[in-house]
N, C-alpha and C positions, 0 to 999 in steps of 0.2 A: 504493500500500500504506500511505503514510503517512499518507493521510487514513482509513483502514478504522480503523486501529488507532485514530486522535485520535476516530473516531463512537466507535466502542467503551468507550474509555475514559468516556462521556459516554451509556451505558444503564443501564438500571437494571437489577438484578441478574436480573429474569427475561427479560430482552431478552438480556443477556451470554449467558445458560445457553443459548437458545435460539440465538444465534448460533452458539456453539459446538459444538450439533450439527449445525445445517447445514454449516455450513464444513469440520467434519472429517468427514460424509458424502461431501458433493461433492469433496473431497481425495482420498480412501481409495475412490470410485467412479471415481476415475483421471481424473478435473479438476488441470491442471497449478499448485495452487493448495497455497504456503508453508504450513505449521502452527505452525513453529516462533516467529514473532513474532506469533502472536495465544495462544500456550500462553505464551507470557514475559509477555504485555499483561494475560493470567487471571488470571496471577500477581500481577501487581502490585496488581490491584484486589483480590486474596484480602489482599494486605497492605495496600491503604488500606480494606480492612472494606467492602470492595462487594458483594462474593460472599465466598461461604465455600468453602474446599478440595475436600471430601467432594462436595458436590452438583457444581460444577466439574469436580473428574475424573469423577465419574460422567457427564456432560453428554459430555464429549471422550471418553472411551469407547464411550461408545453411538452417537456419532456415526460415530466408526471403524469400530464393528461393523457398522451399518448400510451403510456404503460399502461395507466391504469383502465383506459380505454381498451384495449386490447383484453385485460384480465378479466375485467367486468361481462366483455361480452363473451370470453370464453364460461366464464361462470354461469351466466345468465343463457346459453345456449346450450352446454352440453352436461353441466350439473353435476353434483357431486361427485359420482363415481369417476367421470373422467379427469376432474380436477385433483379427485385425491389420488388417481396413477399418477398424474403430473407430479405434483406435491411429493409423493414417492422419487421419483427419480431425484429428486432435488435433495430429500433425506428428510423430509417432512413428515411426521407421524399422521396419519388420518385421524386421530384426537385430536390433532391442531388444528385442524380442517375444521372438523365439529364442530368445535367451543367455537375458532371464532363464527362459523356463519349461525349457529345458537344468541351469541351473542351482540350480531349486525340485527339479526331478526326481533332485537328486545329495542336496541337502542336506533336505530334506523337511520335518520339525517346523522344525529348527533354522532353514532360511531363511525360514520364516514368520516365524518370532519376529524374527530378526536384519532382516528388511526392515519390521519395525514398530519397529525401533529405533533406524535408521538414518535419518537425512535427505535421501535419493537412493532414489529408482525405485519409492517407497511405490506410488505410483498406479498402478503399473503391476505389483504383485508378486502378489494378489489376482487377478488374472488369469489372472497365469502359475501360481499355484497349483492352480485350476478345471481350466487344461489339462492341467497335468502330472497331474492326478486322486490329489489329493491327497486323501484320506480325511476327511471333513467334521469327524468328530471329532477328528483330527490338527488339522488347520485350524484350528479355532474355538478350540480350546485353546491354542494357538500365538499365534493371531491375538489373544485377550483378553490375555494373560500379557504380550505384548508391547505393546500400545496402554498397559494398567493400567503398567505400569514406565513408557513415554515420556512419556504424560503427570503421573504421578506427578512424575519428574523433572524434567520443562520449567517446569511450574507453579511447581514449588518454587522451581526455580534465580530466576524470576520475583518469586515472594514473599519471596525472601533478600534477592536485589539493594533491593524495597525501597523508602527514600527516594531511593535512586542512579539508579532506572530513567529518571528524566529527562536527568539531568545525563548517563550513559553513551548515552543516544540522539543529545547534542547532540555528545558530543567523538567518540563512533567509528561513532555511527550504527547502523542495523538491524542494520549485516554484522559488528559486533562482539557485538551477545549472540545472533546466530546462530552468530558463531563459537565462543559457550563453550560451546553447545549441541553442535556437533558436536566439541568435544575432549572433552565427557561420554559422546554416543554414543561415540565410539571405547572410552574407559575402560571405556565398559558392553559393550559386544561384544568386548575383550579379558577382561574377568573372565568374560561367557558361555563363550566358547571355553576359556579357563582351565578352569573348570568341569565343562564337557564329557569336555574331554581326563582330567580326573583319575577322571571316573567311568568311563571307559571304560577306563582303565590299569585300575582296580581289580577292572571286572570281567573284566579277561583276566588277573587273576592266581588266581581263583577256582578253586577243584579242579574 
């Protein structure tokens, strides 16, 4: 991984952009493949003036869409059983399979959004949405709302860090600005949930 990121770092802006969507294609079509330190690497070259922000997230978005476009409709088309062969060859347990489309089937809009927000089970949640027959316009609206906020955020948290992006690579390594990544997802899925709950108090207090 360390060397993907040192190429990376060493394209030139329309080689970045392009990377960008393959990668978070092949991620979001359920390839067991990190996002989270090549959204931070974006970042960085948005702050050494490599790439620019806007086209950047647009680039990691559309790549999202695209996986998860593809995943969705393999789910939503051919259903469990052949999703968990797939799932299988990948080394996926057909339990994984289960719970999550069990659990897209409970929470519906909300765990679309929440498992594009979250740094676990991306690749597999798109999926489980298709099965659980998730309303396409539910989905896709869930699905964009959620990629546009994580990559908004990753990138940033990336372009903030900086001049520092070197120096925190050498003292804590990949698993430290993954790990500020996922204390931001949590913050970001406790303000969602937050959210939720207050709209939903207000409308059962409605006449």
């Amino acid at each position: 991984m360390s060397q993907i990121l040192f190429q990376l770092t060493h394209l030139p802006a329309g080689g970045v952009y392009a990377f960008l969507i393959i990668w978070l294609a092949a991620e979001s079509a359920g390839l067991p493949l990190p996002d989270e330190a090549i959204l931070l690497t974006t970042g960085f070259l948005v702050h050494e003036g490599t790439v620019d922000l806007v086209p950047a997230v647009a680039c990691a978005v559309a790549g999202a869409a695209i996986g998860s476009t593809i995943s969705y409709t393999l789910g939503l088309r051919l259903g469990r059983p052949v999703v968990s062969m797939l799932a299988a060859r990948l080394r996926v347990r057909p339990e994984r399979v289960e719970a999550a489309e069990a659990w897209m089937r409970r929470r519906g809009a909300v765990g679309v959004f929440l498992t594009r927000v979250l740094p676990v089970a991306r690749n597999l949640a798109s999926y489980a949405a298709g099965i659980a027959d998730i309303p396409p316009r539910v989905f896709y609206a869930a699905m964009l709302c959620g990629s546009l906020l994580w990559s908004v955020t990753v990138i940033s948290i990336g372009e903030g860090v900086g001049d520092h992006y070197r120096q925190i690579l050498r003292v804590g390594g990949r698993g430290l600005l993954i790990a500020l990544c996922l204390a931001l997802a949590a913050a970001l899925v406790w303000l969602a949930v937050l959210g939720i709950r207050r709209r939903r108090s207000g409308g059962g207090t409605r006449p």
